[in-house]
TORKEFI-66476 format. One record per residue (C-alpha): residue in three letters; x, y, z; residue number from 1. Coordinates in nm, 3 decimals, m for minus. Layout:
N
+--------+---------+---------+---------+-----+
| residu |      xx |      yy |      zz | num |
+--------+---------+---------+---------+-----+
|    ALA |       X |       Y |       Z | NUM |
...
+--------+---------+---------+---------+-----+
//
This chain:
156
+--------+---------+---------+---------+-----+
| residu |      xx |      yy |      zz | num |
+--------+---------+---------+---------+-----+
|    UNK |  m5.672 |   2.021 |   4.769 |   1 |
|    UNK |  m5.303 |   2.138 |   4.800 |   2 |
|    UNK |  m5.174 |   2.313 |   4.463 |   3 |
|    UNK |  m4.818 |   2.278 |   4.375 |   4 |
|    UNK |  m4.623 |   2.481 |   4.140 |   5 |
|    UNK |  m4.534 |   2.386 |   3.793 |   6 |
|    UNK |  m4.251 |   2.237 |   3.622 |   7 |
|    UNK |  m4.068 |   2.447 |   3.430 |   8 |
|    UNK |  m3.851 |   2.366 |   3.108 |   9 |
|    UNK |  m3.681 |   2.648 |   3.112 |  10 |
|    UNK |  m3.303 |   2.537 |   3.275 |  11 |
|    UNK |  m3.016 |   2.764 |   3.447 |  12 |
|    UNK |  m2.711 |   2.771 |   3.223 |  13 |
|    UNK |  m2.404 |   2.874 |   3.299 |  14 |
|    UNK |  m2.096 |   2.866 |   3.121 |  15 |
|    UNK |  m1.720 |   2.957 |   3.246 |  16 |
|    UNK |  m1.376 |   2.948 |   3.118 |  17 |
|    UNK |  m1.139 |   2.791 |   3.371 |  18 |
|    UNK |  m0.714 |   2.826 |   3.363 |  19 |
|    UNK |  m0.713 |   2.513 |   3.493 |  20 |
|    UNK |  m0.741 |   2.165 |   3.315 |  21 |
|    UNK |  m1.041 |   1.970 |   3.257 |  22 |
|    UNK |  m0.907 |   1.659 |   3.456 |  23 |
|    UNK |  m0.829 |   1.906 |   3.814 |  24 |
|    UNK |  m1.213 |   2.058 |   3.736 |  25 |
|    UNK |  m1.316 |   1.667 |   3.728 |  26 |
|    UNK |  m1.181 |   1.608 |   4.038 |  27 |
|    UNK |  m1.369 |   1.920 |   4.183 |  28 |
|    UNK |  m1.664 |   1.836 |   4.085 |  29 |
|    UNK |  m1.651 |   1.423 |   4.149 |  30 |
|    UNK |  m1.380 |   1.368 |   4.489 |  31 |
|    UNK |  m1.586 |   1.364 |   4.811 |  32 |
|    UNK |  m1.388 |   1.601 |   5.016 |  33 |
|    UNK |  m1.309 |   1.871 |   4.734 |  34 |
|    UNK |  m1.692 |   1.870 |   4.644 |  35 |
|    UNK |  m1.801 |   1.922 |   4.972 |  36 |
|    UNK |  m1.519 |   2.197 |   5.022 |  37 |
|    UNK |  m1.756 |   2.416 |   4.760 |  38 |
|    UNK |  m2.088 |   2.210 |   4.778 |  39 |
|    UNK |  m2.219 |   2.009 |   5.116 |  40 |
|    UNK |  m2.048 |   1.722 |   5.270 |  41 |
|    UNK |  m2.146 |   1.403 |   5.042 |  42 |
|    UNK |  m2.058 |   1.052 |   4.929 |  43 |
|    UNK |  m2.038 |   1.076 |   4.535 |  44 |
|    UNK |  m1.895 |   0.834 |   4.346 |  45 |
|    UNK |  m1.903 |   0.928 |   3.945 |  46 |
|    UNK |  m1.998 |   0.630 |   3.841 |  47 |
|    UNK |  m2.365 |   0.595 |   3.620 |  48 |
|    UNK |  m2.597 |   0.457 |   3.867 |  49 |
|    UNK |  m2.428 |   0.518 |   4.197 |  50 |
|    UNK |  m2.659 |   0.706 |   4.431 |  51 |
|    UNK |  m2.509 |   0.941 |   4.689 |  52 |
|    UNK |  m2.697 |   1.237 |   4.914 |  53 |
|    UNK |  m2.549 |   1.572 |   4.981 |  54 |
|    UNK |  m2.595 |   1.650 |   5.337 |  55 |
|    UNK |  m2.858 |   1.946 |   5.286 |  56 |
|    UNK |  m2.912 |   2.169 |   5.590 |  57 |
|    UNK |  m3.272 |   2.052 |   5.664 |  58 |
|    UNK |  m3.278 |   1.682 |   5.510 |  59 |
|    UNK |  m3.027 |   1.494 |   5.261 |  60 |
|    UNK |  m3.033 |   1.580 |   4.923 |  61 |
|    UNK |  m3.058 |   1.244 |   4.719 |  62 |
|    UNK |  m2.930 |   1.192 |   4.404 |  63 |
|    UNK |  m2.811 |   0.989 |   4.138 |  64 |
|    UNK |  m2.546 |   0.935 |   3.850 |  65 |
|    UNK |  m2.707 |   0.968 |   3.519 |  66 |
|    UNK |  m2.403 |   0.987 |   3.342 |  67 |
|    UNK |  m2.033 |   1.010 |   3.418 |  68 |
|    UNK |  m1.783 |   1.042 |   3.161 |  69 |
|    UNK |  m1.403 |   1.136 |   3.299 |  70 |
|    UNK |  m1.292 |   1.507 |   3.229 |  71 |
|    UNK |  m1.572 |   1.549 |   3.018 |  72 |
|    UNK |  m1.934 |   1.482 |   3.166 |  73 |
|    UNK |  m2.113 |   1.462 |   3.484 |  74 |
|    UNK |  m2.494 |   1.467 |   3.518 |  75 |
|    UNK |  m2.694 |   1.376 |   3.811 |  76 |
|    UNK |  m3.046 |   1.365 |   3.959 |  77 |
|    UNK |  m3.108 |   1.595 |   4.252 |  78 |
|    UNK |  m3.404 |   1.522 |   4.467 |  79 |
|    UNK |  m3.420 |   1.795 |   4.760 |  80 |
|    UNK |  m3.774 |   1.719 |   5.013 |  81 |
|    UNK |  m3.928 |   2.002 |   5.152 |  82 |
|    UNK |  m3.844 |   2.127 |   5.511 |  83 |
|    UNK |  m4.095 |   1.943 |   5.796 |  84 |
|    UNK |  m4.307 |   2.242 |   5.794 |  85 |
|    UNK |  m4.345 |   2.274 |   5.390 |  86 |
|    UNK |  m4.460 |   1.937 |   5.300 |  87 |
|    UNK |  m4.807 |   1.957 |   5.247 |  88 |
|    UNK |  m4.766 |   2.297 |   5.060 |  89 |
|    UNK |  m4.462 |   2.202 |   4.830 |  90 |
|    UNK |  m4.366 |   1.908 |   4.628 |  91 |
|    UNK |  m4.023 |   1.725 |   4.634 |  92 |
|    UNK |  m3.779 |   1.948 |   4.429 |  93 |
|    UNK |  m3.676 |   1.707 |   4.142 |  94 |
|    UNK |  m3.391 |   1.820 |   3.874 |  95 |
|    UNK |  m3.068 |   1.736 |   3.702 |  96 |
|    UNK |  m2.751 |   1.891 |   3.748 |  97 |
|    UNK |  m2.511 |   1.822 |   3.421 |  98 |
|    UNK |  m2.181 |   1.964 |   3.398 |  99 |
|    UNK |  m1.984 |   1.937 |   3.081 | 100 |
|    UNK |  m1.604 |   2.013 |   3.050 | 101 |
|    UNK |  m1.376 |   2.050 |   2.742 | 102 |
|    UNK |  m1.054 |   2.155 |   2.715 | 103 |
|    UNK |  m0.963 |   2.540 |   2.582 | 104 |
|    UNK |  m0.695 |   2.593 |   2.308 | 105 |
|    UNK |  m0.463 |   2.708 |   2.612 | 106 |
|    UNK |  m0.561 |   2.389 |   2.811 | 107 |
|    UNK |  m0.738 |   2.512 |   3.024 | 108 |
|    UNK |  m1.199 |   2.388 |   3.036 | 109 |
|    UNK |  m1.457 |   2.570 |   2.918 | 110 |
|    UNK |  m1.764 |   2.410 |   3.205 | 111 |
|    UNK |  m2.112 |   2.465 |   3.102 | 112 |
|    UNK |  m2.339 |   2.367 |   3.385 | 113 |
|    UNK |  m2.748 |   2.343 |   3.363 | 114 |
|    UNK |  m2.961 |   2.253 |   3.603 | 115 |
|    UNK |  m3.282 |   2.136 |   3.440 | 116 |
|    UNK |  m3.656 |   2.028 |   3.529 | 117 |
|    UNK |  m3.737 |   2.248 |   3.854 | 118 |
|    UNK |  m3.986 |   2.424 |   3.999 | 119 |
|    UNK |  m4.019 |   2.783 |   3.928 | 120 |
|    UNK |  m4.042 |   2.878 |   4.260 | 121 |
|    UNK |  m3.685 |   2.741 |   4.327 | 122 |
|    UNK |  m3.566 |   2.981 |   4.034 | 123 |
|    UNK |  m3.504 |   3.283 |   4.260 | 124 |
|    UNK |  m3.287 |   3.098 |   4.554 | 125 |
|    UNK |  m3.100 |   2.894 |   4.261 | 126 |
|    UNK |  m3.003 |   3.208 |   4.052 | 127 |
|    UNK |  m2.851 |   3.383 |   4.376 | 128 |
|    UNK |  m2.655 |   3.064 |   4.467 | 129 |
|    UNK |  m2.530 |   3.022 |   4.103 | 130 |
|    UNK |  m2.501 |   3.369 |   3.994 | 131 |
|    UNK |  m2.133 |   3.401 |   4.001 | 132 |
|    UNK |  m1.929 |   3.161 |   3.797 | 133 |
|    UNK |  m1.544 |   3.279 |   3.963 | 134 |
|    UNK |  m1.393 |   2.991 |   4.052 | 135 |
|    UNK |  m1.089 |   2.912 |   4.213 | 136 |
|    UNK |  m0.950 |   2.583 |   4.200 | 137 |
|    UNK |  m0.627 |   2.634 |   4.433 | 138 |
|    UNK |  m0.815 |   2.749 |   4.698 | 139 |
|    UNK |  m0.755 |   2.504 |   5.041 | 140 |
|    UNK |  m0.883 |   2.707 |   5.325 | 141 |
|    UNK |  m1.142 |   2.908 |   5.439 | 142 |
|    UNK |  m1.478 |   2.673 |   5.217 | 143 |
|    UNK |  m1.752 |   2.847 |   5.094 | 144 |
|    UNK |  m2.141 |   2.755 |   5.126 | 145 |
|    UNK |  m2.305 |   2.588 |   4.882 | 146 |
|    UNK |  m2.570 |   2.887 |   4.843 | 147 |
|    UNK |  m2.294 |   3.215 |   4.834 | 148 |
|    UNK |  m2.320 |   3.405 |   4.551 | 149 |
|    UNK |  m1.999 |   3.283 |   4.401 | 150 |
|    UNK |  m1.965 |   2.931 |   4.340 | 151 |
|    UNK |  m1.611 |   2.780 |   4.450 | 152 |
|    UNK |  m1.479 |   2.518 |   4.372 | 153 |
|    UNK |  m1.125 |   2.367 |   4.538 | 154 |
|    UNK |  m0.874 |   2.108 |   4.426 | 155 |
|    UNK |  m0.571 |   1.980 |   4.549 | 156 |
+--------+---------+---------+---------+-----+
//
């Protein structure tokens, strides 16, 4: 009998204060082409109940809208399958992804993001590809991966 890892409740937060206004973070976070700039190429649509898939480097990533509130939340199911090789000794990796955006007293958005619900084995490669929290929302050229240390995110 195959053992899998457990389920954690202990979430990654992190929190970041942007110069730029919660509606150009929004767009970051929700248009196809700017998310995919930062993230993997996908089909999101914000709206609650929409499913879209990140194209992950072994399989899709599937997810869902949970929530999607304009300029000030965004949460969404992530369901990542193991590589070919892994699937009898890992599980699906199941989680949320919620981002929450309000605008600073200089206009510009405070972001919180959590990812929730994963397994702790996961916690390692998710810390490295979240650890930084510099983002640059002018950026146009030159994307980064999803899993560099220093999360970027472009607008127009």
């Amino acid at each position: 009998m195959t053992k899998y890892p457990m389920v954690t409740d202990a979430p990654l937060n992190f929190e970041c204060e942007l110069a730029d206004p919660p509606e150009k973070v929004w767009r970051a976070l929700t248009e196809p082409e700017l998310l995919a700039a930062w993230m993997m190429p996908n089909d999101m649509k914000p709206e609650a109940g929409n499913r879209f898939a990140f194209a992950g480097p072994d399989a899709p990533i599937e997810c869902e809208v949970l929530d999607a509130k304009p300029g000030r939340l965004l949460r969404y199911s992530w369901r990542e399958r193991p590589c070919a090789g892994d699937v009898e000794r890992l599980p699906a990796f199941e989680s949320v992804v919620t981002f929450t955006l309000a605008r600073t007293p200089s206009g510009g958005t405070h972001l919180s993001i959590v990812h929730d619900g994963f397994v702790p084995a996961a916690q390692p490669v998710l810390a490295v590809a979240g650890a930084g929290c510099g983002l640059s929302l002018n950026a146009r050229k030159n994307p980064t991966a999803a899993n560099a240390p220093c999360m970027m995110l472009r607008a127009a």
